[in-house]
C-alpha positions in Angstrom: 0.0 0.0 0.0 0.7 3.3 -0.5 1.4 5.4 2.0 0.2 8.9 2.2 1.2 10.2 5.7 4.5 11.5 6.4 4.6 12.8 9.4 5.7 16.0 10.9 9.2 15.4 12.4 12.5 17.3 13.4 13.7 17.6 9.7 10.1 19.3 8.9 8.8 21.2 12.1 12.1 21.9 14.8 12.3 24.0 17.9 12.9 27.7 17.5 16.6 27.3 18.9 17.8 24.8 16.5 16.8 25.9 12.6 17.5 23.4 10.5 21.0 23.8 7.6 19.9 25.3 4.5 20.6 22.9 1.8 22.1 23.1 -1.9 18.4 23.3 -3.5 17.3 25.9 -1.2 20.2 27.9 -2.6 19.5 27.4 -6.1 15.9 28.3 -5.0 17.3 31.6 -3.5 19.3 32.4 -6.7 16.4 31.2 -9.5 13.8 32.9 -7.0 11.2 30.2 -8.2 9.7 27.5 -6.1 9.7 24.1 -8.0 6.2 22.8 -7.4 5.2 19.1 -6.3 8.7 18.8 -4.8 7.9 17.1 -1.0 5.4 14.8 0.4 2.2 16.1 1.9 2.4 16.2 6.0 0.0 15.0 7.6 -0.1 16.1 11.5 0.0 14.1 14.1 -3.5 12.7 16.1 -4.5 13.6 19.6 -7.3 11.0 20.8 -8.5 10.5 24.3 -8.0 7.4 25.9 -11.3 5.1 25.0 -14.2 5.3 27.0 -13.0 8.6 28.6 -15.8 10.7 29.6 -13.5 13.4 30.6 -10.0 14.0 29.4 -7.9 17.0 30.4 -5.0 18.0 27.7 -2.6 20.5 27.3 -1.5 22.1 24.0 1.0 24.5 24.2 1.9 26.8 21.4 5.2 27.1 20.7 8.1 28.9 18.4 8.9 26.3 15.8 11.1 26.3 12.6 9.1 25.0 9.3 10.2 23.9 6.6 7.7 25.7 3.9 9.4 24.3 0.7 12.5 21.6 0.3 14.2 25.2 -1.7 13.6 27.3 1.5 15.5 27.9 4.7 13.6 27.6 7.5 10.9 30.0 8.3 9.9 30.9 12.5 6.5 30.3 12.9 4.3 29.8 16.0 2.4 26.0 16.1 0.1 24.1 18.7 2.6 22.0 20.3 5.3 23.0 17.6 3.4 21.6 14.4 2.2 23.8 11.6 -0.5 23.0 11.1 -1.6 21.8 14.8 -2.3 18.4 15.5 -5.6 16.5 14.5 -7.9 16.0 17.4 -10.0 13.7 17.1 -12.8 12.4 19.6 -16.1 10.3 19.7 -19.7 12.1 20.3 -20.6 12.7 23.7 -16.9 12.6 25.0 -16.5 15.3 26.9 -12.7 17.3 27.1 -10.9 19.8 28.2 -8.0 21.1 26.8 -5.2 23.7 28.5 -4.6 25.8 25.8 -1.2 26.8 27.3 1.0 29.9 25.6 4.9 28.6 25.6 5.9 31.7 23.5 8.3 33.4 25.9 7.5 37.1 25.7 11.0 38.2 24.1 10.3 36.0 21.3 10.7 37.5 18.0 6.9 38.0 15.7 7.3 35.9 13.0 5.1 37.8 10.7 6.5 40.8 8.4 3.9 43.1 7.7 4.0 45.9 5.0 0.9 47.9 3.1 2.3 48.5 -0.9 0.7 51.3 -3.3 -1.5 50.0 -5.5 0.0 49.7 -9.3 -1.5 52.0 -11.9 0.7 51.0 -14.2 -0.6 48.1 -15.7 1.5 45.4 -14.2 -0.5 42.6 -11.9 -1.6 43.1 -8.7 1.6 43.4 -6.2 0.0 40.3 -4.4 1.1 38.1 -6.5 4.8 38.6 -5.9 6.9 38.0 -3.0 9.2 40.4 -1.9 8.0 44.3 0.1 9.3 46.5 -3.3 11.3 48.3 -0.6 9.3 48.9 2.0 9.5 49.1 5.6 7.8 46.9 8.0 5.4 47.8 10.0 7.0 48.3 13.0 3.8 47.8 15.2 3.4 44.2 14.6 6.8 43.6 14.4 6.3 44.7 18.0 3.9 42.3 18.9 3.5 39.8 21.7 2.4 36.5 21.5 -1.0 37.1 23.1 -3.0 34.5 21.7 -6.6 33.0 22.6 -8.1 29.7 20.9 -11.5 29.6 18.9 -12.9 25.9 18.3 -14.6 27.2 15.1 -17.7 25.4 14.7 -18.1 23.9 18.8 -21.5 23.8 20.8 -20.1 25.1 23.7 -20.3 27.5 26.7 -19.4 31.0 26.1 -16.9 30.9 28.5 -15.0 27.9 26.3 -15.7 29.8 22.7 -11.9 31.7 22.7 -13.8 35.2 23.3 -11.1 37.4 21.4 -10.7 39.8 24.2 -9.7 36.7 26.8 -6.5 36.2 25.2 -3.1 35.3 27.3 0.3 35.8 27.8 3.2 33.4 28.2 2.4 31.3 30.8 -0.6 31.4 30.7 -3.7 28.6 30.0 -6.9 28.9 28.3 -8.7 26.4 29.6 -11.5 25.1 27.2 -14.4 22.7 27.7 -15.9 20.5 25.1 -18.8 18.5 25.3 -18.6 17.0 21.9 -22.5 16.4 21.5 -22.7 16.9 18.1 -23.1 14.3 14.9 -19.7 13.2 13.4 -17.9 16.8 11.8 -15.0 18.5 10.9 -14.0 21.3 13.2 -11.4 23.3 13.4 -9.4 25.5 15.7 -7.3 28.7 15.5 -6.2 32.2 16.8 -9.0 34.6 17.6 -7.2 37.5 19.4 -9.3 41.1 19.0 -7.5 43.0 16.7 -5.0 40.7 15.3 -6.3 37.5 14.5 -5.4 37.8 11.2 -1.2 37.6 11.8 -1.6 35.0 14.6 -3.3 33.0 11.9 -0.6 33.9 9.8 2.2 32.6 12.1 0.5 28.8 12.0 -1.9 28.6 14.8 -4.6 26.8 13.6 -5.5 22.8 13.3 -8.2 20.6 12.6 -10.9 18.5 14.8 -12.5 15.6 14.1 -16.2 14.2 15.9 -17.0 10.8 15.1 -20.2 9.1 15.7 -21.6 6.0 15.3 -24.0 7.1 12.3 -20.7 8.1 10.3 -19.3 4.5 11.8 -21.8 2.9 9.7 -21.0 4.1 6.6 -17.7 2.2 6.6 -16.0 5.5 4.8 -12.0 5.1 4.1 -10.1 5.6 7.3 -6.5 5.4 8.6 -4.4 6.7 6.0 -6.9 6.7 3.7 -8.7 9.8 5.5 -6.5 12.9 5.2 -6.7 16.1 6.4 -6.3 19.0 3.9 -5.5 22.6 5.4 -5.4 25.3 2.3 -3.7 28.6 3.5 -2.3 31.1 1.3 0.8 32.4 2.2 3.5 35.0 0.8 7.3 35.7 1.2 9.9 38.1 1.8 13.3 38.3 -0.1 17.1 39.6 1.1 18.8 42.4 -0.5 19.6 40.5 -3.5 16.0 39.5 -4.0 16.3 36.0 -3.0 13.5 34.0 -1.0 14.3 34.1 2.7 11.8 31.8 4.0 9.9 34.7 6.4 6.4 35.1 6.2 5.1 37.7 4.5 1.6 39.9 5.5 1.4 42.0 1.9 -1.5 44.4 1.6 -2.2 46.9 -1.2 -3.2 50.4 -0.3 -6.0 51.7 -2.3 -6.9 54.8 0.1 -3.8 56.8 0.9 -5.5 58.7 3.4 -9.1 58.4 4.6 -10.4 61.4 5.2 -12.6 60.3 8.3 -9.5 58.6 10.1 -6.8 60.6 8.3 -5.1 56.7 8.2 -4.7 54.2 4.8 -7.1 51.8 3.6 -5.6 48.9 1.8 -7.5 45.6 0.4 -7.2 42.2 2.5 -4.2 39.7 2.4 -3.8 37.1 -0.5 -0.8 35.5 -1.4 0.9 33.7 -4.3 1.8 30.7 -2.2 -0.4 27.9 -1.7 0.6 25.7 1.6 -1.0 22.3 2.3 -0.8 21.3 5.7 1.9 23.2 6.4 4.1 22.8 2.9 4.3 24.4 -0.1 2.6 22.7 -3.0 3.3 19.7 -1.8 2.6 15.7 -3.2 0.7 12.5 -2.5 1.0 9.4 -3.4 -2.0 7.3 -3.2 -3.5 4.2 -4.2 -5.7 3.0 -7.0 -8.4 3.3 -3.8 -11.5 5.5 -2.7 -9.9 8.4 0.0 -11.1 10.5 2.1 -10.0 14.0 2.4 -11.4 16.3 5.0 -10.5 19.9 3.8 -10.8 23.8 5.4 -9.5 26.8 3.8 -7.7 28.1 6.6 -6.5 31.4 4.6 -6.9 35.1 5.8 -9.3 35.9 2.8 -8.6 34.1 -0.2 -11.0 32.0 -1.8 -10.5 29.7 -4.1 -12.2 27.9 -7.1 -10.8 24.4 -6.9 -10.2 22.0 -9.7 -8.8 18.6 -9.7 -7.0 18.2 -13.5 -5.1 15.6 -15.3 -1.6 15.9 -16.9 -3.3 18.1 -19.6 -4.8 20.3 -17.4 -8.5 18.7 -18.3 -10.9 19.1 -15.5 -11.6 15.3 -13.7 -14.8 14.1 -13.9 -16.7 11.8 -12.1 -14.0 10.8 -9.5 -14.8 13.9 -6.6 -18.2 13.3 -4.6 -19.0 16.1 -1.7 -20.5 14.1 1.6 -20.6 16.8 4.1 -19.7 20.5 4.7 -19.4 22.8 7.5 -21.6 20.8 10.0 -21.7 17.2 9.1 -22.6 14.8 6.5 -24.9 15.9 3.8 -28.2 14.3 3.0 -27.0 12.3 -0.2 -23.4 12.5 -2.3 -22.7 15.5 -4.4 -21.0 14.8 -7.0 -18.2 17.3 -7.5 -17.9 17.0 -11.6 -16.4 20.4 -12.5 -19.3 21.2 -15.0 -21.9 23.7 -15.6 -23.6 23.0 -12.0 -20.5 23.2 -10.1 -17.9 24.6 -12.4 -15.1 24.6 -9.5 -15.6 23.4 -5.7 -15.4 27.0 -4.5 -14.0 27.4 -0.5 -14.0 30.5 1.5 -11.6 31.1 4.2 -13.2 28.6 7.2 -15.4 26.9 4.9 -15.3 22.7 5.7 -15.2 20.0 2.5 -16.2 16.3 3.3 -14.7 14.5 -0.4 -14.5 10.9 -1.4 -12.3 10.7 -4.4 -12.5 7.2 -6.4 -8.7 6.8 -8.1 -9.4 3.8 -9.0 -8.5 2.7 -12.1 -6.0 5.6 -12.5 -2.8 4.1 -11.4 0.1 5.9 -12.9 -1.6 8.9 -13.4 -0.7 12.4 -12.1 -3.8 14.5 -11.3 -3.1 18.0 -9.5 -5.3 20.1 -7.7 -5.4 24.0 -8.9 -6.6 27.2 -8.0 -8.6 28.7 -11.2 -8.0 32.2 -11.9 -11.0 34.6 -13.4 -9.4 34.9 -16.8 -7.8 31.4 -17.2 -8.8 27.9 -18.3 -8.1 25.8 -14.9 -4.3 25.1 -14.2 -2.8 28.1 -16.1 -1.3 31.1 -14.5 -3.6 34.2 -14.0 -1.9 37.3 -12.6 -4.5 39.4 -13.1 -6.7 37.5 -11.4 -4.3 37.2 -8.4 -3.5 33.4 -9.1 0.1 33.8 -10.0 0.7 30.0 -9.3 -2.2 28.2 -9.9 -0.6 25.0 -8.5 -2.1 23.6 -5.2 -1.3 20.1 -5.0 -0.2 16.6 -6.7 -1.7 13.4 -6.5 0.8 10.7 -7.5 -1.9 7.6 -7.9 -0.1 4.2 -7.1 -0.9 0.9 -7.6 -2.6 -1.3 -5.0 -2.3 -4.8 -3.9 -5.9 -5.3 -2.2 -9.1 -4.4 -4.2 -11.1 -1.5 -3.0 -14.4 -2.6 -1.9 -15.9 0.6 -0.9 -19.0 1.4 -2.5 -20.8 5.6 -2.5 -23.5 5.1 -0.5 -26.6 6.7 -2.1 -27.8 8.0 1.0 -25.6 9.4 3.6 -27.4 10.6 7.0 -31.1 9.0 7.4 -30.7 11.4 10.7 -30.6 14.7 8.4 -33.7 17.0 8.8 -34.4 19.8 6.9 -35.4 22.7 8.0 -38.3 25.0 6.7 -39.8 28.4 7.3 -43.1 27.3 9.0 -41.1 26.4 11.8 -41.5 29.0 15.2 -38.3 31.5 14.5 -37.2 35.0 15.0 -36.2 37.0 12.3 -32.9 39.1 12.4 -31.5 41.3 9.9 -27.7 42.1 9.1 -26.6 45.0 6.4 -22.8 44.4 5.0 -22.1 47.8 3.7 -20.1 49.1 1.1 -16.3 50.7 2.4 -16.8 54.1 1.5 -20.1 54.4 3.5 -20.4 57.6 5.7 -18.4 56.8 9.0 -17.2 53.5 7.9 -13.7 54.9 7.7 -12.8 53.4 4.2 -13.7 49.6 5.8 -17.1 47.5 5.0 -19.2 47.3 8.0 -22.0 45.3 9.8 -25.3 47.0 10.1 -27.6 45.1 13.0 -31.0 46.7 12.0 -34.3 46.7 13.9 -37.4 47.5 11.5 -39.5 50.7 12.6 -43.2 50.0 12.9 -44.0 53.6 12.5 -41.8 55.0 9.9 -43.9 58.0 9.5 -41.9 60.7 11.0 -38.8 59.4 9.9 -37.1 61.3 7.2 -35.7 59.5 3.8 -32.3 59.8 3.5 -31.2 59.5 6.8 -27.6 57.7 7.9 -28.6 54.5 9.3 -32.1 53.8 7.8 -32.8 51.2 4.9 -35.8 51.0 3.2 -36.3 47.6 1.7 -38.8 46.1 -1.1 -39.1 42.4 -0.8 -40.4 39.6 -3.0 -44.4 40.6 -1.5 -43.6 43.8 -3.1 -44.2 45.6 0.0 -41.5 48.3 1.9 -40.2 48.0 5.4 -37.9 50.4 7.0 -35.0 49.6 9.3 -33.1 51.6 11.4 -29.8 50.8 12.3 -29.1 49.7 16.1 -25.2 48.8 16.0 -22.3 49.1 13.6 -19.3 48.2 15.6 -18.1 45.5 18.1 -18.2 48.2 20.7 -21.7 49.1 20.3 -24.3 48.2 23.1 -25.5 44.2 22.9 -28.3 44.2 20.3 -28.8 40.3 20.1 -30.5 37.9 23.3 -31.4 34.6 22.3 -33.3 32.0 24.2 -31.7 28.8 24.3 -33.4 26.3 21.9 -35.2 28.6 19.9 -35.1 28.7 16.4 -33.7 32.1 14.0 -33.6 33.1 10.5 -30.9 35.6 9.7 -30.7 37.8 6.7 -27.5 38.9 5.3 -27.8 41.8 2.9 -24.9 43.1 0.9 -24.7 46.1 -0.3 -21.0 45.6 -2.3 -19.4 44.0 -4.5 -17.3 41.7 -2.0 -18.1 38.3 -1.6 -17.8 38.1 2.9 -18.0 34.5 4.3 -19.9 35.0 7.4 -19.7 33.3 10.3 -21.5 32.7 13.5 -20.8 30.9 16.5 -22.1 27.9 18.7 -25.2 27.0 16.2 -25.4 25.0 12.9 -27.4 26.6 10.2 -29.3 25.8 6.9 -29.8 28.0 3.9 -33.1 28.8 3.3 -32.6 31.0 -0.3 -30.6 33.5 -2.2 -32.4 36.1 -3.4 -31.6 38.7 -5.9 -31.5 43.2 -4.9 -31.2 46.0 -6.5 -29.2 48.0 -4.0 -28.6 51.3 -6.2 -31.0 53.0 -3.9 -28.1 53.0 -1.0 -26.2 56.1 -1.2 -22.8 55.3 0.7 -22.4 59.7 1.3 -25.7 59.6 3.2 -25.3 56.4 4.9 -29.1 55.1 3.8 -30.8 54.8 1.0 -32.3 57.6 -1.3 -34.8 55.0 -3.0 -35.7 51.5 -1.1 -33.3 48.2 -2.3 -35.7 46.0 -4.2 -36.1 42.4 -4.9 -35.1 41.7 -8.2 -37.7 38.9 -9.4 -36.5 38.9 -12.9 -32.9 36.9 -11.4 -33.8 33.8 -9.8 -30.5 32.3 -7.7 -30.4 28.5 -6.9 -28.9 27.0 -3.6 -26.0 24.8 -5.1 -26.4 21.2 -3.6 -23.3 20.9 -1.8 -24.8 24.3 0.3 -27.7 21.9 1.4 -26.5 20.7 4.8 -25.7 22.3 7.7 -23.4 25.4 7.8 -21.7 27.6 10.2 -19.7 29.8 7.2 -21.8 31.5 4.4 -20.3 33.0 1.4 -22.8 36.3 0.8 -21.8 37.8 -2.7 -22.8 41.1 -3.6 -26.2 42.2 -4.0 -27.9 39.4 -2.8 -29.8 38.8 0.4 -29.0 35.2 2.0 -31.2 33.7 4.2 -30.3 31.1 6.9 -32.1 29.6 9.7 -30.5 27.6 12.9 -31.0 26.6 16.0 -29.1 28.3 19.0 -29.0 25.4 21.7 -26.5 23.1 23.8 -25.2 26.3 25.2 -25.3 29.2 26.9 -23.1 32.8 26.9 -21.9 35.4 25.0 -20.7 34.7 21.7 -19.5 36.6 18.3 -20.8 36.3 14.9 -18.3 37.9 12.0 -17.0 37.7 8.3 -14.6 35.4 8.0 -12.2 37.6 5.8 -9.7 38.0 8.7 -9.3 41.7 8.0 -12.7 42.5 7.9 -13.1 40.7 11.2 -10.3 42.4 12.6 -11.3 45.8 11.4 -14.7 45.6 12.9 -16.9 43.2 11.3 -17.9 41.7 14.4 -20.7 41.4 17.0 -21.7 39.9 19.8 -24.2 38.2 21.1 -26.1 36.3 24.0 -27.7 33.1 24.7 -29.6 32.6 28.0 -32.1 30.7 29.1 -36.0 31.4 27.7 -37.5 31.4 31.4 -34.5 33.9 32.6 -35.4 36.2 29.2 -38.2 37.0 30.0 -36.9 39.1 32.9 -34.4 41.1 30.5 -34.1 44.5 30.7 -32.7 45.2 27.6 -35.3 47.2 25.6 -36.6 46.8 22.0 -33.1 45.2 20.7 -32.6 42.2 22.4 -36.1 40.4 20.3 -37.3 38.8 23.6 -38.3 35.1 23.0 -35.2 35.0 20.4 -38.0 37.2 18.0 -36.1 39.9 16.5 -37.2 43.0 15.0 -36.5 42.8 11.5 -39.0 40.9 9.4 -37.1 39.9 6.1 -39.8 36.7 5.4 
């Protein structure tokens, strides 16, 4: 058999006092300043399981300063992993098992940040975006995050559990310190996973490697008899860029590259520049790296765990043909889907597009395919799949290489047709509240050159309010009829708008107002999408901060769910100009919580809010006035 793993050990991931030699292709690497591609095995991290039949197991994980080795043709780059791995390790436990894990920061506090950060102009003169090269074009790094500690707090993305457990981002710590984090695992069979969630700079603690993957199993998913051992494979996407030396040679250090498109903002008198993407693609941990697999059916269990990119997948062959027929979707963000998707790279499902913390369950049948090559690639907006496209800010398309061996058993695994008989749909006649959430263009009035998050409560009375106003949305929906909303919060700062009852159920409504695709995100509860619906949102004036003329369903564009979006979901892509409706059910916990866009940026800039869950008989006691939608019944009716 074939084997896949190769795990993470002291020539891959070392201690930060003992770098590992740079070697003859890492200099010829330097000198060149090109990566070859599909030059080292895929990692696979190691596997933390509690002892069987453990109802409560108590773990540490210490993060530590570790020396990676990104690329065979690099030198070693510092980075920051969960017990010294990049990625962290795989946890993986059964339903029901209760842990609890001392997340314990081992990053003395003279340790050196191992992010550079720099903000570049933005070209004008018609070259490709600067985020497709390595290299700062000369400037300096930002000194502030060079300056950085490593204050760091842990987010199980995806978890029912208390709010005291979730990683709030302000309850961070210090060297020596422990988060401790418990986890009651009462969920069906999933893929979690867990990373940095510090206010304000989540998005370089990413960055430096803290993040891994976590695995429920159940005996539903046991029953399936789905490949396992190393047949089942973790893949963790991140994007990643690079600095160079004086000569212009790779140096191996971790590059945060942003392009300034506002020089100065004239409300904060500070730049605006466009969130990170990079040219490198890492898998687990490595550089475009390789597999070799058997003629077999495998399992890959896949998160983009990038800042912001998103990309639009394709498995090809040695021609750079698209696949068909070999990739079938069986869950996303929350668990198995109902039935198989197949993943076929056509018309329905051109690419398998994944936004940063967006969760892929894929069988992959390479059977009959031994000796063949078959890469996945990151298609650009110009390009056929596998070719470069600058412009589109896929300099290097490459993402990874299956190298498809031969077996010596016969695969008997057979696609089931049906995957959870436990899956329930659910539908809008069931008891909800309704809550409404604007995402608002970056110029809007007091936004300071950043998108926002509008929490909106609709007026019942909109007589004596006057039309434009900053802060009020009139909107036309598919009954034809207009509703007006006033907004109730726009930062993370503002008073608490949302209190939930445990157990109830909520349809949110995200409307967005640009043309940026955010993947939003909301804690402790799985969710469903109920629709996408078309809107006219030239009726928002961004000077005013409202709309002039009401944003109106458009009934002439209809938008279909596509069927891998069918399950449950925690992360939502919300393109521009649509409304997306989802509807969960807040239970298994109590707290306060945060829902945000998952562009890291956007989070850290502001896109975030919190919100509470508390039991129904101790709601009705709360104080909070008209925002809180007593009963978990918000204000704003979107239908």
């Amino acid at each position: 058999m074939t084997d896949i793993i190769e795990r993470l050990t002291d020539s891959d991931t070392e201690t930060a006092a003992q770098p590992a030699a740079e070697t003859d292709t890492g200099k010829r690497a330097s000198d060149t300043g090109e990566l070859t591609p599909y030059a080292a095995p895929l990692p696979v991290p190691t596997v933390l399981r509690p002892a069987s039949g453990d109802v409560l197991r108590e773990t540490e994980i210490a993060l530590r300063p570790t020396w990676v080795r990104l690329h065979p043709q690099l030198p070693p780059t510092l980075m920051w992993g969960y017990d010294g791995q990049v990625p962290g390790p795989t946890i993986e436990v059964r339903r029901e098992q209760r842990v609890r894990i001392a997340w314990t920061n081992r990053i003395p506090g003279e340790s050196e940040y191992p992010v550079t950060s720099v903000e570049v102009p933005l070209r004008t003169d018609g070259r490709p975006p600067a985020t497709t090269e390595p290299g700062r074009e000369g400037v300096e790094p930002n000194k502030d995050v060079a300056a950085l500690p490593a204050w760091s707090v842990t987010h199980l993305h995806g978890a029912q559990t208390g709010g005291g457990n979730d990683g709030w981002a302000d309850n961070a710590v210090g060297f020596g310190d422990a988060q401790l984090s418990e986890y009651p695992n009462d969920h069906q069979a999933v893929q979690w996973w867990y990373h940095d969630h510090a206010m304000n700079i989540t998005r370089w603690n990413v960055m430096t490697g803290l993040y891994g993957t976590y695995l429920v199993r159940d005996d539903e998913e046991d029953a399936l008899q789905l490949p396992r051992g190393v047949r089942e494979v973790p893949l963790l996407l991140a994007d990643r860029n690079l600095d160079t030396d004086e000569d212009g040679r790779l140096n191996g250090r971790l590059l945060h590259k942003t392009v300034i498109v506002q020089e100065k903002n004239p409300e904060t008198g500070k730049p605006v520049s466009i969130p990170f993407s990079g040219p490198y693609t890492t898998v687990n941990g490595r550089i475009w790296p390789y597999a070799e697999v058997d003629n077999a059916w495998y399992r890959f269990r896949l998160v983009n765990a990038s800042n912001a990119r998103i990309y639009n997948l394709v498995l090809v062959d040695e021609d750079d043909n698209p696949v068909p027929g070999i990739v079938h979707q069986i869950g996303s963000d929350g668990g198995l889907l109902p039935r198989p998707v197949p993943i076929d790279f056509d018309d329905a499902l051109p690419t398998l597009t994944a936004a940063p913390a967006e969760r892929f369950d894929l069988l992959v049948d390479f059977r009959g395919l031994a000796g063949r090559r078959l890469r996945l690639v990151n298609k650009g907006r110009n390009q056929p799949p596998g070719l470069p496209d600058p412009a589109g800010d896929v300099r290097y398309p490459a993402v990874m290489e299956f190298r498809v061996g031969e077996s010596h058993e016969t695969d008997t695994f057979e696609l089931p047709e049906v995957l959870s008989g436990s899956f329930r749909r659910l539908t809008h006649d069931i008891e909800h509240g309704h809550r409404l959430i604007v995402l608002t263009p970056p110029a809007t009035k007091g936004a300071g050159g950043h998108p926002e998050m509008w929490e909106m409560a609709q007026v019942e009375d909109p007589g004596d309010i006057q039309v434009p106003t900053d802060g009020v949305i009139q909107v036309t929906g598919p009954d034809g009829k207009t509703k007006t909303y006033r907004r109730t919060a726009r930062t993370f700062n503002d008073g608490l708008g949302f209190t939930i009852a445990e157990g109830s159920h909520e349809q949110w409504s995200f409307l967005n107002l640009a043309p940026i695709v955010h993947p939003m995100h909301i804690h402790l509860a799985d969710f469903q999408l109920l629709g996408r619906d078309a809107y006219d949102v030239s009726g928002f004036d961004p000077a005013v901060g409202g709309t002039r003329s009401p944003i109106r369903f458009d009934a002439g564009t209809s938008i279909p769910l596509a069927p891998n979006e069918l399950g449950y979901k925690d992360v939502f892509r919300v393109p521009g100009n649509q409304m997306l409706r989802v509807m969960g059910k807040f239970d298994g916990a109590y707290g306060r919580f945060m829902y945000h866009c998952h562009l890291l940026e956007h989070e850290d800039m502001g896109m975030m809010r919190p919100f509470v869950v508390m039991p129904a008989e101790a709601l009705k006691f709360d104080h909070g006035g008209g925002h809180g939608g007593h009963g978990g019944h918000g204000e704003g009716h979107t239908g």
